[in-house]
C-alpha positions as a printed Julia matrix, in Angstrom:
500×3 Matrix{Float64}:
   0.0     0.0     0.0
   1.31    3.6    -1.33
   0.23    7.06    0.64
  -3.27    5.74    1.03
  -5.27    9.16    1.4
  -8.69    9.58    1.74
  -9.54   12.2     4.48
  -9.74   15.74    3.6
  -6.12   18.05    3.85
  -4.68   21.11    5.13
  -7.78   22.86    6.68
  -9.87   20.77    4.69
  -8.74   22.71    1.25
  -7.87   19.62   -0.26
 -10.27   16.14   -1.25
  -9.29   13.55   -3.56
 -10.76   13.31   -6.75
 -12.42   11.25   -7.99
 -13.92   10.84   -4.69
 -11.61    7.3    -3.25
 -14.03    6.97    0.51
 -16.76    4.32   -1.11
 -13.7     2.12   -1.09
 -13.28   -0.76    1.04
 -10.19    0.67    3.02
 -10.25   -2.15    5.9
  -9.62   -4.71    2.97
  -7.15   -2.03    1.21
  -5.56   -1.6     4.81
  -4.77   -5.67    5.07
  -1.4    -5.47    3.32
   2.09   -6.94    3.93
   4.16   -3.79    2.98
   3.46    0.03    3.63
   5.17    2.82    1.86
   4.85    6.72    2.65
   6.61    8.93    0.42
   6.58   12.01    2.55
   4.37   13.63    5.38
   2.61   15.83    3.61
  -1.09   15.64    4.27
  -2.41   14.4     0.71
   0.35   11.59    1.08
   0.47   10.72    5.09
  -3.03   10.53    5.91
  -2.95    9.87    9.84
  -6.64    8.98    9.96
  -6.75    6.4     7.58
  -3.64    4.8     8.84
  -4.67    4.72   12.24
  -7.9     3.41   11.36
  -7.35    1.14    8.68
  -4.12   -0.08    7.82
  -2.47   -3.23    9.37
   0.34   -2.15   12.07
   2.36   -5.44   11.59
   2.74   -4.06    7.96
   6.62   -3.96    7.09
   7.13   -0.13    6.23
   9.66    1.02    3.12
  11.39    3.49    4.91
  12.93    6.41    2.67
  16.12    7.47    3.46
  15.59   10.88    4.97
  17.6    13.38    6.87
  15.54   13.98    9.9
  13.25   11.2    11.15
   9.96   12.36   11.57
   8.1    10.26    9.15
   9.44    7.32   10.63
   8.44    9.09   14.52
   4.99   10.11   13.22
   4.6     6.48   11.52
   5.21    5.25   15.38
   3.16    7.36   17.55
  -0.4     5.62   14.79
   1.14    1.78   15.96
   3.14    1.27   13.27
   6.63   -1.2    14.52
   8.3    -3.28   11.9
  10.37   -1.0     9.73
  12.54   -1.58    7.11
  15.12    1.28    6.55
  16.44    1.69    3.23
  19.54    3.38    1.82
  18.78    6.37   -0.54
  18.92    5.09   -4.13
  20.46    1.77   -3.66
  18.38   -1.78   -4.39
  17.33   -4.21   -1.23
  15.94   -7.15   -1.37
  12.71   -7.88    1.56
  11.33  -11.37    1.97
   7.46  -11.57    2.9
   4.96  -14.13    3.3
   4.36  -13.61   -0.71
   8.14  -14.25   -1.98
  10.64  -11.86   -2.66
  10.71   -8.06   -3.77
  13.69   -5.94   -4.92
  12.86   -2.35   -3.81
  14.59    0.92   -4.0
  13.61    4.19   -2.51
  15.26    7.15   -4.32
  15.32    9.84   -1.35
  15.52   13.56   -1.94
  16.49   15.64    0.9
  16.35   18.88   -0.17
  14.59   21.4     1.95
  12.65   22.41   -0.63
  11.54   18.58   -0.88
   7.95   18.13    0.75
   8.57   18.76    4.51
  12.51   17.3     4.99
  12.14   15.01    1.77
  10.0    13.37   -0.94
  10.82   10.26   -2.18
   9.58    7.48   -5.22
   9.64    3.86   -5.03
  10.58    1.05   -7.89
   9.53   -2.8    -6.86
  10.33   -5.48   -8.93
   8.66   -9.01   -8.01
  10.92  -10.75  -10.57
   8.39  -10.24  -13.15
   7.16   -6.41  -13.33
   9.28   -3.65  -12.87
   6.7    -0.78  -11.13
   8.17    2.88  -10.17
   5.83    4.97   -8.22
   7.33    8.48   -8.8
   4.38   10.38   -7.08
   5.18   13.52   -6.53
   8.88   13.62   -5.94
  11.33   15.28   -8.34
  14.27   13.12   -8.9
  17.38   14.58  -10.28
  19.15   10.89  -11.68
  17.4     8.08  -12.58
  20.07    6.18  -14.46
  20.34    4.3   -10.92
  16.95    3.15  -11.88
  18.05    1.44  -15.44
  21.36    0.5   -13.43
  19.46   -1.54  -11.4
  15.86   -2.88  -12.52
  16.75   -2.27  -16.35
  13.51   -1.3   -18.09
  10.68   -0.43  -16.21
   7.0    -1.78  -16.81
   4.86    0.48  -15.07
   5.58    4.53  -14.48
   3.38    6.23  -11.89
   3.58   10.06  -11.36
   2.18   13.53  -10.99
   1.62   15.33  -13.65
  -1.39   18.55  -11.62
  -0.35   21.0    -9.84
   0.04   20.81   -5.51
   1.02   24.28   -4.89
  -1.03   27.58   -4.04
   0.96   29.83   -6.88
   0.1    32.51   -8.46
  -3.97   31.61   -7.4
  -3.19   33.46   -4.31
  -1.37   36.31   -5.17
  -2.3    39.74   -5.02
  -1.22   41.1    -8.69
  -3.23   41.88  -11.68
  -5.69   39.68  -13.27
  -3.86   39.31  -16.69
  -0.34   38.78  -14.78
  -1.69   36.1   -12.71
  -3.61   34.33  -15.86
  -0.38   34.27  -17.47
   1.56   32.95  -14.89
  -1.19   30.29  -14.26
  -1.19   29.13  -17.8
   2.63   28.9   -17.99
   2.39   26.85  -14.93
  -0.45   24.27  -16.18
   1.79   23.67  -19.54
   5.19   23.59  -17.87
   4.46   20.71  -15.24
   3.02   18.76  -17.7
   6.13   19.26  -19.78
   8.33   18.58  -16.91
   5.84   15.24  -16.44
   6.05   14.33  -19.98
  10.63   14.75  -19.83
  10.26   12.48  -16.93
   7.99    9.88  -19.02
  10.85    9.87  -21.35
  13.85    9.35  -19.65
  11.68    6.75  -17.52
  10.88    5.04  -21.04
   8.47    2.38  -19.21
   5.59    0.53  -21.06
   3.08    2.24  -19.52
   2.18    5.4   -17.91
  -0.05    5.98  -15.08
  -0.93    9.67  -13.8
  -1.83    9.09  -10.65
  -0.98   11.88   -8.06
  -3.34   14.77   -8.43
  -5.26   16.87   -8.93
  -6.76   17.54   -5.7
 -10.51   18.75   -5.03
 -11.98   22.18   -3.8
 -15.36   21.06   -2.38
 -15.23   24.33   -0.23
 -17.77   27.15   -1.47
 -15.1    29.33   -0.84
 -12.36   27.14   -3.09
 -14.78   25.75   -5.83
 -13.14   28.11   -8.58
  -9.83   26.33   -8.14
 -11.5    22.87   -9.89
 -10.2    22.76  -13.48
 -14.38   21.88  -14.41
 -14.73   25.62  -16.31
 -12.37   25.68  -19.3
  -9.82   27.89  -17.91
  -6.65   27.44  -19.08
  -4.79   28.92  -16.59
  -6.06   26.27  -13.78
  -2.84   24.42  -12.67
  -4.65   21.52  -11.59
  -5.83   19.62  -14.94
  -6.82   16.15  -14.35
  -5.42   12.23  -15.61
  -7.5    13.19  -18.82
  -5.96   16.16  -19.96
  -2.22   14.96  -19.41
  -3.24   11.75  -21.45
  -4.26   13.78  -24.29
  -0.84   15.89  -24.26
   0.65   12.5   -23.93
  -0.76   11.35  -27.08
  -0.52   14.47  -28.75
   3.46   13.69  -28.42
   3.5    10.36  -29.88
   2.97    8.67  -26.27
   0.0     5.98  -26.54
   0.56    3.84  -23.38
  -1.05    6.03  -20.61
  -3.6     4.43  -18.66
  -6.65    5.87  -17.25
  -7.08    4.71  -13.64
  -9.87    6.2   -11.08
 -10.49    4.97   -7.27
 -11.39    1.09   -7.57
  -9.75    0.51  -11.13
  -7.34   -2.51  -11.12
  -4.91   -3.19  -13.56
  -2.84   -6.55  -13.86
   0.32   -6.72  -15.42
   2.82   -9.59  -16.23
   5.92   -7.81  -17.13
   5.39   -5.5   -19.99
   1.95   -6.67  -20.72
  -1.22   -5.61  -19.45
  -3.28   -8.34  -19.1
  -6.59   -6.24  -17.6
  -7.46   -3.25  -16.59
 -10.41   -2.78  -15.14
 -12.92   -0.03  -13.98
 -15.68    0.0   -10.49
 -17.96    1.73  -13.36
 -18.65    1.26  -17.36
 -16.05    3.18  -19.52
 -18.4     5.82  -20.46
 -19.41    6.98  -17.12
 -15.71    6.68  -15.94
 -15.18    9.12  -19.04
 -17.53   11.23  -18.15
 -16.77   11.98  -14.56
 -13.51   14.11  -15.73
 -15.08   15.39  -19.02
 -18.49   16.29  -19.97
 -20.22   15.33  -16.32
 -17.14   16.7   -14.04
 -18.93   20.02  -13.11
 -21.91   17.97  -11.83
 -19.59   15.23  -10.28
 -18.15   18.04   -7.81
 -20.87   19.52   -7.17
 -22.47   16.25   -5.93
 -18.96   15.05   -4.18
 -19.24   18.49   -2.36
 -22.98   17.9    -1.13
 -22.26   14.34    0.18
 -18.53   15.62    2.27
 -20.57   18.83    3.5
 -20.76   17.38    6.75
 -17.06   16.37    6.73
 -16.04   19.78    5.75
 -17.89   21.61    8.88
 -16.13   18.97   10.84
 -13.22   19.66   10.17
 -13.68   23.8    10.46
 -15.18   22.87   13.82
 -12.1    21.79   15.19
  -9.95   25.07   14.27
  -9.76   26.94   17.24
 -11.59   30.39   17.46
 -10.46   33.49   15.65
 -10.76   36.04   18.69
  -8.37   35.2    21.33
  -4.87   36.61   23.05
  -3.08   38.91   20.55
  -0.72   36.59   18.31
   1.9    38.87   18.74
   3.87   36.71   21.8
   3.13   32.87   20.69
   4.56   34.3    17.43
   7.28   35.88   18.98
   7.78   32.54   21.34
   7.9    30.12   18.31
   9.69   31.97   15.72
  12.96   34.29   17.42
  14.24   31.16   18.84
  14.52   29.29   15.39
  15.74   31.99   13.71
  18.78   32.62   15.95
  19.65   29.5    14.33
  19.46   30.14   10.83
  21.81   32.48    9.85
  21.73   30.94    6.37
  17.86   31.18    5.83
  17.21   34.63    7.53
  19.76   36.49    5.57
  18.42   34.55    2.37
  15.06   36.4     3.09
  16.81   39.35    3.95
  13.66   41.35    4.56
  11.54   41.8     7.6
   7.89   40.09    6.02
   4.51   41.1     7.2
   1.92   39.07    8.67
  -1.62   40.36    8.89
  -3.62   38.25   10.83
  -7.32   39.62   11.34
  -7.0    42.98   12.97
  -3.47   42.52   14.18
  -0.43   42.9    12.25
   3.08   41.08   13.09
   6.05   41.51   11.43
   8.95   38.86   11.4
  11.96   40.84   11.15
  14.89   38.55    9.92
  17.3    40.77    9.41
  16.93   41.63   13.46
  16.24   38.15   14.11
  13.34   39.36   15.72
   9.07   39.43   15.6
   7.37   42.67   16.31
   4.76   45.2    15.75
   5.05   47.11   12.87
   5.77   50.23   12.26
   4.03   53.14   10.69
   4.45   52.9     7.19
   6.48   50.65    7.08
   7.13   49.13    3.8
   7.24   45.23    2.87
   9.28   43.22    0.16
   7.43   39.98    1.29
   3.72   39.95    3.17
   0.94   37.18    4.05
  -2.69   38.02    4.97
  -3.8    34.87    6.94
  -7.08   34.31    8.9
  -6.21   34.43   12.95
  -8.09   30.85   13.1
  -5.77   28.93   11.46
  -2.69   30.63   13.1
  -3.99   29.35   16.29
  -4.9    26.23   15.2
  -1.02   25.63   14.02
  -0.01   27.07   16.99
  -1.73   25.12   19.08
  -1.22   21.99   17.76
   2.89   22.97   17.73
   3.17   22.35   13.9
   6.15   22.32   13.0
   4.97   23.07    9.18
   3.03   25.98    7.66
   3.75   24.73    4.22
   1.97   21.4     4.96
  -0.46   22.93    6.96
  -1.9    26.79    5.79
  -0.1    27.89    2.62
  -1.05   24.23    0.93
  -4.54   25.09    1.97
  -4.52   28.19   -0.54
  -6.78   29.63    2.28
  -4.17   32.93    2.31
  -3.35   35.65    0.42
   0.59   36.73   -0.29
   2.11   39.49   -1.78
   5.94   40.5    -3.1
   7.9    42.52   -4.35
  10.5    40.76   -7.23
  11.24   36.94   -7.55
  10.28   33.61   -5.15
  12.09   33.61   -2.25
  13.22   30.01   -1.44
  14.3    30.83    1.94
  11.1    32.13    2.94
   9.08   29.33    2.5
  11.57   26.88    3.78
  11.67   28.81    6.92
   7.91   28.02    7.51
   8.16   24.61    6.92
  11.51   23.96    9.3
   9.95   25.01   12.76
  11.79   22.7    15.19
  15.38   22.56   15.91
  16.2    19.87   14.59
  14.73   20.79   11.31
  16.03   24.22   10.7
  19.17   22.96   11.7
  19.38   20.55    8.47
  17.92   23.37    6.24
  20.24   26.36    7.22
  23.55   23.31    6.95
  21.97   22.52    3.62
  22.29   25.71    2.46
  25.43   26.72    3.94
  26.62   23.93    1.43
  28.49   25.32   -1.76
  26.73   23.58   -5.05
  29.06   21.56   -7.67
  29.31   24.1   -10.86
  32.46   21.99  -11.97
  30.88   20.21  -14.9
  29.81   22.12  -17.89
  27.61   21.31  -20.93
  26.59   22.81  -24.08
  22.85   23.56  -24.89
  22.07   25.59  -28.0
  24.83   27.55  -28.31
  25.43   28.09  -24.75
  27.91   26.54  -22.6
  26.61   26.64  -18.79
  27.4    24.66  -15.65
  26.07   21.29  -15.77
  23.96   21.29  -11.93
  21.19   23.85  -11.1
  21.9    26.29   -9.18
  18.79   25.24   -7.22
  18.13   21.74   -6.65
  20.77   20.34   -8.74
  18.95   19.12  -11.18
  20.61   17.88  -14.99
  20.05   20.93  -17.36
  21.12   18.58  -20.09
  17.89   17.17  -19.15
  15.38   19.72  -17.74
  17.17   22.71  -18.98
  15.32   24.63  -22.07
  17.22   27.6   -23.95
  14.53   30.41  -25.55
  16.96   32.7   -26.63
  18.85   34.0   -23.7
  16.68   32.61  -21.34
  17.44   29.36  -19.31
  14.48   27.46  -17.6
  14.86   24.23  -15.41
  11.66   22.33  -16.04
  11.91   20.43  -12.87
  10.6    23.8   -10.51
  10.42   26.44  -13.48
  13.75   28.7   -12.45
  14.51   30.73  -14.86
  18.05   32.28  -15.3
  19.39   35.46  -18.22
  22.72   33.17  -19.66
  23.94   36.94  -20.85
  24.98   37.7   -17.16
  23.81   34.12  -15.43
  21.67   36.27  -13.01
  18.76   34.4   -11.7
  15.04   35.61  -12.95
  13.19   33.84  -10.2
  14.54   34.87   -7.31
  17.91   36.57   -6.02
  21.06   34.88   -5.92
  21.52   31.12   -7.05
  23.55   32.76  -10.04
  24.83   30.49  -13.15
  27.91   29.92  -14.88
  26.73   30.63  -18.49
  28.72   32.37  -21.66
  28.07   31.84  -25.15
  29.56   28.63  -26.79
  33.46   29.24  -27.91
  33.3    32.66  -25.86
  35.49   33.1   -22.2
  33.33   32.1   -19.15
């Protein structure tokens, strides 16, 4: 069993669609292996683990920096772990014969909460690599290992609240929606190819807005700036690029496969009305999904706590000043003291100062959040140690800025403990490898991102004198290697034949 999710995610924002709860998750739950990729909440869904899933299950642990996953995996029962190596093959013996596994691990603080991860199992017949969401940087240790693979499952929607809750114009934030929607599904479609399995199976995303307040974000209108199309949009840009194996899966389909061939696939509905459900009838689907979880959804808002309450100004100031006193790293990556308006109080992080406070008047902001009090003291009070995972992936904000992403920012949010911040400021303070160089239409540039370290010989797209890495979008000007998403991470670049 892989990231079984069913409940409803970060401030009930998120469903999954098609709807997966009619499913029989007690029989689902009765399985000899268990796999997380990460802990974000559309991937570790506490509830359904707790409640469903057998705790004698051997759990594929990734290879991760800091161990929460395995900690939070502990406190719902689970015992028997089986802690793998990043990227290297083990073998596991179960009651059902033997499975080579490998867990590629990335550890980037930028990676889900403290990493993301993918799986390949091979049972000696069927090589199957359940990519999900993570964002490998090498897979030849995939072909190195398992040789070709049968069956390629990843994400292909978007997970992320950008630009939908940005404060800019309507025309800006249309364009940078629709540059979004197309440039995951290219970066989906380069990974299908270096992948080069039999068959492809989007499977992770798009998630559902059943909320009144969210409905707009459901790609069920014909707007093509939505980042979150669904399995049969990407299947049609697969097949408009000469790609003819992708499969169309929903919750209850099950496909059997012997090696390279499929020998069924087969749907909990007739073909048509499968069809329909992310087509012609979607609009209706959702609205009839949201009717049926409406009771789920004021559930879930009734346990936020209550918006009125002590000012936020000293839990805020009690939480943050002590973490960053330890990240030197991060807080002079932001740079900036950022705004917080929370209701009818304002608090300003000051990083710079290393410092929270009120602010001051007129006081201008390069970075600024306008979050409802509720879900501050919700976080708060259940000591999360992860906004990311928790109020920004609930799009139920609104930010503002002034000039590119900040990377630091939003890793800050999502590295609230000590041990955690610790990693992320150490990962940073680490100098990338620019050593190797390649040459990509008529530029010669270093080999690594400047970001993640990602291959530009294999994400990297040249329009003119502009650089993008398909696996996040950065975008660098080769003329001066200066970064156009956000400041610093520059890049070796010159013009083929000319001095670097």
């Amino acid at each position: 069993m892989c990231d079984p999710w069913v409940n409803p995610a970060y401030f009930a924002s998120w469903f999954p669609f098609p709807d997966n709860s009619q499913l029989d998750w007690g029989a689902l739950g009765d399985c000899d292996y268990l796999y997380v990729s990460h802990l974000h909440a559309d991937h570790f869904d506490a509830k359904n683990l707790s409640a469903h899933v057998n705790k004698d299950a051997v759990v594929l642990l990734p290879d991760f920096p800091v161990p929460d996953l395995r900690r939070e995996l502990e406190k719902l029962g689970f015992h028997r772990f089986f802690e793998t190596t990043d990227s290297v093959k083990h073998r596991v013996s179960g009651p059902k014969g033997d499975l080579d596994v490998m867990i590629i691990s990335l550890r980037a603080p930028a990676d889900g909460p403290i990493g993301d991860s993918g799986l390949v199992l091979d049972d000696g017949e069927t090589v199957c690599f359940n990519m999900n969401d993570a964002r490998p940087v090498d897979l030849d240790v995939v072909h190195a290992d398992f040789g070709a693979v049968d069956v390629h499952m990843l994400q292909y929607s978007g997970a992320i609240w950008y630009p939908m809750v940005y404060d800019m114009p309507a025309r800006a934030k249309e364009a940078f929606g629709t540059q979004k929607r197309q440039r995951q599904m290219d970066r989906c479609r380069q990974y299908i190819a270096q992948v080069g399995a039999t068959w492809v199976i989007p499977s992770a995303g798009p998630p559902c807005f059943l909320d009144p307040a969210l409905r707009d974000l459901n790609d069920d209108h014909g707007d093509p700036a939505n980042i979150f199309p669904d399995q049969v949009v990407f299947l049609d840009q697969m097949r408009a690029n000469g790609h003819d194996g992708g499969l169309l899966m929903m919750p209850g389909t099950k496909a059997d496969f012997t090696g390279a061939q499929m020998n069924s696939l087969v749907h909990p509905l007739p073909e048509d009305e499968v069809l329909a459900i992310f087509t012609t009838g979607k609009a209706a689907y959702i609205a009839d999904f949201a009717e049926r979880m409406a009771p789920v959804l004021a559930a879930e808002k009734a346990t936020w706590a209550p918006a009125a309450g002590e000012p936020l100004l000293e839990p805020l100031r009690a939480l943050f000043e002590p973490i960053m006193l330890q990240s030197d790293q991060i807080c002079d990556g932001i740079g900036y003291p950022v705004e917080l308006r929370l209701g009818p109080e304002t608090v300003v992080i000051d990083f710079p100062k290393r410092a929270v406070r009120e602010a001051i008047p007129d006081e201008k902001f390069r970075y600024g959040f306008a979050i409802a009090p509720e879900l501050v003291r919700t976080v708060l009070r259940d000591n999360e140690p992860d906004w990311v995972n928790t109020i920004f992936l609930s799009t139920r904000f609104t930010a503002w800025r002034v000039g590119g992403y900040n990377e630091h920012l939003y890793t800050f949010f999502k590295c609230l403990t000590d041990e955690r911040i610790a990693y992320a400021d150490g990962w940073f303070a680490e100098a990338h490898d620019d050593t190797a160089s390649i040459t990509l239409d008529g530029w010669e540039i270093q080999r690594r991102c400047p970001h993640l370290k990602a291959d530009l010989s294999k994400f990297g797209v040249v329009e003119g004198s502009t650089l993008t890495c398909n696996l996040h979008g950065w975008q660098w000007n080769l003329e001066n290697g200066r970064c156009l998403t956000t400041k610093g991470h520059e890049l070796r670049s010159a013009r083929e034949g000319a001095q670097s």
